[in-house]
C-alpha positions as CSV (number, residue, x, y, z in Angstrom):
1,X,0.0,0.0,0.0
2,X,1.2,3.3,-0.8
3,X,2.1,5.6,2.0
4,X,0.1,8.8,2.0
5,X,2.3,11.6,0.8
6,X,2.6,14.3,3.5
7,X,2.0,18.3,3.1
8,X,6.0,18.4,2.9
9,X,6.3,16.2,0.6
10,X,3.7,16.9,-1.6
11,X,4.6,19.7,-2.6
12,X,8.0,18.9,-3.6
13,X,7.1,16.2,-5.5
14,X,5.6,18.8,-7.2
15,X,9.0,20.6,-7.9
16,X,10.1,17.9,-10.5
17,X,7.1,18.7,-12.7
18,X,9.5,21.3,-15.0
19,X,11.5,17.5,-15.4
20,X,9.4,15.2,-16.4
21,X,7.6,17.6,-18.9
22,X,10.9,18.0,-20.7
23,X,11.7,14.6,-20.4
24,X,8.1,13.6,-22.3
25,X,8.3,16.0,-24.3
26,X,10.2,14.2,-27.3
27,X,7.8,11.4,-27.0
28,X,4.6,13.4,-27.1
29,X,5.5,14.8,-30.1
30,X,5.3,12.3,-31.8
31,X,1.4,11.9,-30.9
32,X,0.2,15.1,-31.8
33,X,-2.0,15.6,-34.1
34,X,-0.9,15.7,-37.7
35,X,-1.5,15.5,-41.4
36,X,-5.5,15.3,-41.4
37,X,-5.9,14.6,-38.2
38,X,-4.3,18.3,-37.1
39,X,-6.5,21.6,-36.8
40,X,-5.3,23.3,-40.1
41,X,-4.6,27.1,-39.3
42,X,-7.0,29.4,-41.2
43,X,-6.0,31.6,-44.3
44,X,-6.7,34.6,-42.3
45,X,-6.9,34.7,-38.5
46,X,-10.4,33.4,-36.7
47,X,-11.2,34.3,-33.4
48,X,-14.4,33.8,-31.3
49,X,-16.3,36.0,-29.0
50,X,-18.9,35.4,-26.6
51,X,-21.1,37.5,-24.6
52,X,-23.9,37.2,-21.8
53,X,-25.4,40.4,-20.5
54,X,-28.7,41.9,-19.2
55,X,-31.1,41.8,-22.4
56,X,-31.5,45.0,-23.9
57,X,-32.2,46.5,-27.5
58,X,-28.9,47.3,-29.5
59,X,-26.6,44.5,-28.5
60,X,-26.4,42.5,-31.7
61,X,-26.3,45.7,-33.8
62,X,-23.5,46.9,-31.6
63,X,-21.1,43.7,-32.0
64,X,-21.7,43.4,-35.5
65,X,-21.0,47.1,-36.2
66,X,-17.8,46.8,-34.3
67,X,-16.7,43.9,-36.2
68,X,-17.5,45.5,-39.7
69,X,-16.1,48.7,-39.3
70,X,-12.6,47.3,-38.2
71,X,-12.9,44.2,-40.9
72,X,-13.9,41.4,-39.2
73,X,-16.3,39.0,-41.2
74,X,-18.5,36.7,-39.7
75,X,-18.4,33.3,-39.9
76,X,-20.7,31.9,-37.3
77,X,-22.9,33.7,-35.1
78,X,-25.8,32.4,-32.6
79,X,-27.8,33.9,-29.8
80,X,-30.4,32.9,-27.3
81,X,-32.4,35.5,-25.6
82,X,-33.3,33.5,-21.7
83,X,-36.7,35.4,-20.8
84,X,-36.0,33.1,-17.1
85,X,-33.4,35.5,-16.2
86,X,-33.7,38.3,-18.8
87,X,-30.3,37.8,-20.4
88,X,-28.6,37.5,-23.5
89,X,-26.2,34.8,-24.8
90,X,-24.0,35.2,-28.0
91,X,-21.9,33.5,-29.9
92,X,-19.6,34.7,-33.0
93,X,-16.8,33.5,-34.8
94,X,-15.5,35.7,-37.0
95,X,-12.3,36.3,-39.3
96,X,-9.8,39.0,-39.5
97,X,-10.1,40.2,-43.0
98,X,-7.5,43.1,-42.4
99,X,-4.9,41.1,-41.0
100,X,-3.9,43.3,-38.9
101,X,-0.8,42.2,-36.8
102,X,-0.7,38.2,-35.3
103,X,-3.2,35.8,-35.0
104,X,-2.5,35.3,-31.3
105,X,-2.4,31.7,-32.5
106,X,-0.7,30.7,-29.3
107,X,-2.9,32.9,-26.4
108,X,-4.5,31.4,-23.9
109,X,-8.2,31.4,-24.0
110,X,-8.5,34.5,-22.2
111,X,-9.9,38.1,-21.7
112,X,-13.2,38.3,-19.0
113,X,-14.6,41.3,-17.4
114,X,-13.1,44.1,-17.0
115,X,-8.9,43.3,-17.3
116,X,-9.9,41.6,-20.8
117,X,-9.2,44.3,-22.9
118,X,-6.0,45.8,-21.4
119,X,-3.9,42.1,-20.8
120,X,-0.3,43.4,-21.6
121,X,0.8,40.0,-22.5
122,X,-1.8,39.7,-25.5
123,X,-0.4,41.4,-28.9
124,X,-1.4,42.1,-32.4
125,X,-4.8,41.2,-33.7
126,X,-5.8,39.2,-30.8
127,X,-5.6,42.2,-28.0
128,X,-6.4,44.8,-30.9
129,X,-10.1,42.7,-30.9
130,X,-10.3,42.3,-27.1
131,X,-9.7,46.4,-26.6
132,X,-12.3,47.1,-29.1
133,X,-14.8,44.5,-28.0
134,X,-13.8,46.0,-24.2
135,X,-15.3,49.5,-25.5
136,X,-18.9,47.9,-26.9
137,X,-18.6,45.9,-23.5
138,X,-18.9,48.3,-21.0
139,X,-21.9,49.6,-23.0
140,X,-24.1,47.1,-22.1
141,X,-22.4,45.5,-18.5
142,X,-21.2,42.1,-20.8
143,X,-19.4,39.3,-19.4
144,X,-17.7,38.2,-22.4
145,X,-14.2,36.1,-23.5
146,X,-12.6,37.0,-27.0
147,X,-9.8,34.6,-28.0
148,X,-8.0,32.8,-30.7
149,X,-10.1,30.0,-32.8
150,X,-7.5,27.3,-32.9
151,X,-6.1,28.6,-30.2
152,X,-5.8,24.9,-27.8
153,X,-6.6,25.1,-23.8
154,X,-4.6,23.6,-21.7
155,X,-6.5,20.7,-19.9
156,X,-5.4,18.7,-16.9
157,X,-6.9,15.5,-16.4
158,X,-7.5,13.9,-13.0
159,X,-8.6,10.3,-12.4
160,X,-8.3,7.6,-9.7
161,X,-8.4,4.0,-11.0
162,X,-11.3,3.7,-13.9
163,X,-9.3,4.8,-17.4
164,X,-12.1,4.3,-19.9
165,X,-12.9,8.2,-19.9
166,X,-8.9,9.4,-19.9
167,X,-8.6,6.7,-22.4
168,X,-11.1,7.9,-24.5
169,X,-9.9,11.4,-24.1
170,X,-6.6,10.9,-24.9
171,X,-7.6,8.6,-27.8
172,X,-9.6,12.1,-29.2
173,X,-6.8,14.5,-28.2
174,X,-4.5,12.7,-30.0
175,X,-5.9,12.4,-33.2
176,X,-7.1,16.3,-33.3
177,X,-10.8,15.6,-32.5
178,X,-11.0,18.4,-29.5
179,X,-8.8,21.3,-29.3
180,X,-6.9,21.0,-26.3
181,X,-3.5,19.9,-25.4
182,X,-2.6,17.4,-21.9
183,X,0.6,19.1,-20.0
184,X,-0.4,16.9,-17.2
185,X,-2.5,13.7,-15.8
186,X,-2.9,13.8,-12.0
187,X,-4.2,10.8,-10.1
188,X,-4.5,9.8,-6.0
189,X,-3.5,5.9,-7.3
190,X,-0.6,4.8,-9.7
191,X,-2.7,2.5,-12.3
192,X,-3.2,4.8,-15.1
193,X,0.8,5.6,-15.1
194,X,1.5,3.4,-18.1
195,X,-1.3,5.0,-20.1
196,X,-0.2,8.2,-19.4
197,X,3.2,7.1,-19.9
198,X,2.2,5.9,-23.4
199,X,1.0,9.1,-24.8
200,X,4.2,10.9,-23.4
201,X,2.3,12.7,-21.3
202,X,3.8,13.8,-17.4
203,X,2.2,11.9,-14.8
204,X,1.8,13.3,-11.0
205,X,1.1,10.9,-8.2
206,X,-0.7,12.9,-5.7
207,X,-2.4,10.7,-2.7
208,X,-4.9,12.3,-0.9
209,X,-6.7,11.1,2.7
210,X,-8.8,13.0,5.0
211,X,-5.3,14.8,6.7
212,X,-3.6,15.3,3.4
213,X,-6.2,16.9,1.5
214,X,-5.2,20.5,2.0
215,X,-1.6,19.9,1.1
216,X,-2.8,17.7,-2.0
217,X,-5.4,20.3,-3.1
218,X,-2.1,23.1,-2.7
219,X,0.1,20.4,-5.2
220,X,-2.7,20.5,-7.5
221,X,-3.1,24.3,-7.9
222,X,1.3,24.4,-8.2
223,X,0.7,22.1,-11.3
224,X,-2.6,24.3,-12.4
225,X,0.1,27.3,-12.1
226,X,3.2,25.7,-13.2
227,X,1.6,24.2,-16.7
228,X,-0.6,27.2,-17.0
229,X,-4.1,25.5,-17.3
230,X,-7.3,26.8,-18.9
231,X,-9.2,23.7,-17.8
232,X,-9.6,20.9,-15.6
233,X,-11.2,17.1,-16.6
234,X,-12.1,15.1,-13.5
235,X,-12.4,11.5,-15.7
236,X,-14.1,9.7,-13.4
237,X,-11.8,11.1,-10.5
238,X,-12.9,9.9,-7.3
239,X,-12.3,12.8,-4.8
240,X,-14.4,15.3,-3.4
241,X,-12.8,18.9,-4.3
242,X,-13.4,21.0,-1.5
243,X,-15.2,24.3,-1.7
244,X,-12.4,26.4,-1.9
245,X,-11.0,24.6,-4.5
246,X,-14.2,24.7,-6.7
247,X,-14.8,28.4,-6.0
248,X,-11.1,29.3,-6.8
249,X,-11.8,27.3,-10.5
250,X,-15.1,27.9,-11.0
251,X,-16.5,27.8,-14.4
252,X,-13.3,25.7,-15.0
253,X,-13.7,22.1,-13.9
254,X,-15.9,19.5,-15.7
255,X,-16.6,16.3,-13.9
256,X,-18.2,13.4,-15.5
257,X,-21.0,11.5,-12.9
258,X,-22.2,7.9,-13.9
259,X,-25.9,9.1,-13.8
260,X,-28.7,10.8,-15.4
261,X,-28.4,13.7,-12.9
262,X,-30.2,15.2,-10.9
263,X,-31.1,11.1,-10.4
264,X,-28.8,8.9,-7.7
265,X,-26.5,11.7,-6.6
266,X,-23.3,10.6,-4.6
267,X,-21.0,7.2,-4.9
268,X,-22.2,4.0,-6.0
269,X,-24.9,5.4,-8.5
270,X,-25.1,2.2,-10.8
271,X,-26.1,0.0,-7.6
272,X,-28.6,3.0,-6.9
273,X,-30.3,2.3,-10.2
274,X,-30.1,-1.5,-9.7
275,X,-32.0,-1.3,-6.3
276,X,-34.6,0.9,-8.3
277,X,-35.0,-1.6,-11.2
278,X,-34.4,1.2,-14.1
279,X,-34.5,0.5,-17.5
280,X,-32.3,3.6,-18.4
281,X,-29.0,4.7,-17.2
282,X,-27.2,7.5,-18.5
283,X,-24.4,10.1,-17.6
284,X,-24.0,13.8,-16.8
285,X,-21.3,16.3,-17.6
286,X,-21.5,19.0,-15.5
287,X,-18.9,22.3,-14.1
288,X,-18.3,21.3,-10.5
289,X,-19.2,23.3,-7.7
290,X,-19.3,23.2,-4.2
291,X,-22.8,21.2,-4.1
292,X,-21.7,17.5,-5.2
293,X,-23.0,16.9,-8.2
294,X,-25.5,20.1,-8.8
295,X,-23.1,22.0,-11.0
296,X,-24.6,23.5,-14.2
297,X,-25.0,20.2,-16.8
298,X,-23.6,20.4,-20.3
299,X,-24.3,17.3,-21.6
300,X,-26.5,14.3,-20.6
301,X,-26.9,10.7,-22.9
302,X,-28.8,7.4,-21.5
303,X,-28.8,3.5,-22.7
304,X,-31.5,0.9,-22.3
305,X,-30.7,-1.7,-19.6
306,X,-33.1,-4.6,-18.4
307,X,-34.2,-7.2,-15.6
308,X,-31.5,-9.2,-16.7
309,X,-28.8,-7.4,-15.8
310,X,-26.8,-6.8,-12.8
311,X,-24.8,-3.6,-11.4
312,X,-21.6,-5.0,-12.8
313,X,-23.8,-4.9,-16.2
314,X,-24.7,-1.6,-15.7
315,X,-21.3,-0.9,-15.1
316,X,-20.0,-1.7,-18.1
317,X,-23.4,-0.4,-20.3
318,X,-23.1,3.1,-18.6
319,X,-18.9,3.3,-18.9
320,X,-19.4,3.6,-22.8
321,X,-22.1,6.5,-22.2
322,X,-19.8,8.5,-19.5
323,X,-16.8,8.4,-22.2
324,X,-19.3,9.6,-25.1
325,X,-20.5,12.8,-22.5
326,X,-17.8,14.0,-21.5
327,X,-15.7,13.7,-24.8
328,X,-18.4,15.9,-26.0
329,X,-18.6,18.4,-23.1
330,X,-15.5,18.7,-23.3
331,X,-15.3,19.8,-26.9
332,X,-17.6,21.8,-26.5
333,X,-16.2,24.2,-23.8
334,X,-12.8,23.9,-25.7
335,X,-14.6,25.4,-28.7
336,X,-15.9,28.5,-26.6
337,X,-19.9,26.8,-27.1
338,X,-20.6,26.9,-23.7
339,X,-21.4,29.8,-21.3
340,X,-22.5,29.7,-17.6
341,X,-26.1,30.7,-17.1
342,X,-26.2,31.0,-13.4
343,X,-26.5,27.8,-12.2
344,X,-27.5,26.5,-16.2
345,X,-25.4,26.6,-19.3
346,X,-26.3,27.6,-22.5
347,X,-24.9,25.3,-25.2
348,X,-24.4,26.4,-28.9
349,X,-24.2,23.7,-31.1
């Protein structure tokens, strides 16, 4: 049995992350995505904007305008008007016909509320757009994020012992399917080392108890700092975060739960159905927050099941479900479709 690693130690552990990046690197490269398979940059720099704000008449005429009258030409654009809370949702991707300056290819997905317009680290075409959309912003009190198209996030991936959703993910990332790139996979258990080790991807050992959590929870957020991470996958990772933690990343953490949520909350969710004799079960992707498994949902799917079966069956019918879900929420949020909507999302498909 593995000896729990203690505050201390922890944390130095998480010192040799800068080491094993470098020494992975090599063999990641040769699984990223190419030839087909890779996200083909665009003739002329794409970016995406989206936008939530109190509803009000003006706000689609004032986005467009901006974009025309500085050359951007859209290529996408989708709203929803929520008449529950009274706001507006947008979505627009759009392309630089003036090509003015860099694409910002490389930027972080970045730029919400009010610093998002005045980053001094963004340059070229990419902070020219977030200082213009900044003005129409503060206009109409938006909560928006402006960013690069093919710009990748940088998602961290925690699991525990299951692998069939990091396999799946990796299985995707690997052959260009979602736009993200893997600096890291963190686990409390050693199982999934070899898989991880596979795609050339670091892998960080962090065991976690009831008097280790703070310490673990402090390596975690090193790694979230050190790697620079836009998002955070919890594949079937079998912790609790604590409140802090999920406050800190809010709106950045997607968990996948073995359920049709809000249905059989909590562990052991398979056996929960068994006992009620369902003929469906299903999975949820959802943003985590500090109420287990009542974070906004992003995605949901279900498969048939019958008297025959028995949890272990259900086990292995639902596994293929979780995988599908949260391959897709996951996409999703890493192509800017999904924006909070209190304690809902709005999806654009």
């Amino acid at each position: 049995m593995t000896n729990p690693v203690p505050g201390a130690a922890a944390l130095a552990a998480v010192k040799n992350a800068a080491a094993q990046k470098a020494a992975a690197q090599e063999a990641a490269q040769a699984l990223q995505p190419t030839g087909a398979a890779a996200q083909a940059p665009p003739a002329v720099p794409e970016f995406v904007v989206t936008i939530s704000c109190p509803d009000k008449p003006g706000i689609v005429a004032a986005v467009t305008r901006m974009l025309f009258e500085h050359g951007g030409n859209i290529e996408e654009s989708q709203q929803f008007d929520d008449e529950r809370s009274d706001h507006f949702f947008m979505r627009v991707r759009f392309s630089d016909t003036s090509a003015e300056g860099e694409p910002g290819i490389g930027e972080a997905p970045a730029g919400s509320g009010d610093d998002a317009g005045t980053d001094p680290s963004v340059g070229g075409a990419l902070g020219a757009w977030r200082e213009r959309m900044a003005q129409v912003a503060a206009e109409f009190d938006m909560t928006w994020e402006l960013w690069s198209a093919t710009a990748p996030y940088r998602t961290l991936i925690m699991v525990s012992k299951a692998g069939h959703c990091l396999n799946d993910l990796l299985f995707r990332w690997q052959t260009g399917a979602i736009n993200m790139t893997i600096p890291a996979i963190v686990s409390n258990h050693r199982d999934l080392a070899p898989l991880a080790r596979f795609y050339g991807i670091p892998f960080h050992h962090i065991p976690i108890t009831a008097e280790t959590k703070e310490q673990a929870e402090a390596a975690l957020m090193e790694l979230v700092e050190q790697y620079d991470v836009h998002l955070v996958v919890l594949a079937r990772y079998m912790q609790v975060l604590s409140d802090q933690l999920c406050q800190r990343m809010s709106g950045r953490i997607i968990s996948i739960h073995p359920s049709f949520l809000p249905s059989f909350k909590g562990g052991k969710p398979y056996h929960q159905a068994f006992e009620r004799g369902v003929k469906l079960v299903g999975a949820t992707a959802h943003y985590v927050t500090a109420d287990l498994d009542e974070g906004p949902i992003i995605e949901q799917d279900v498969t048939r099941v019958d008297h025959r079966m028995g949890p272990a069956d259900l086990v292995r019918s639902g596994q293929d479900v979780e995988a599908d879900v949260l391959s897709r929420a996951v996409k999703w949020h890493c192509d800017n479709r999904v924006i909070l909507n209190t304690d809902r999302t709005v999806v654009f498909d």
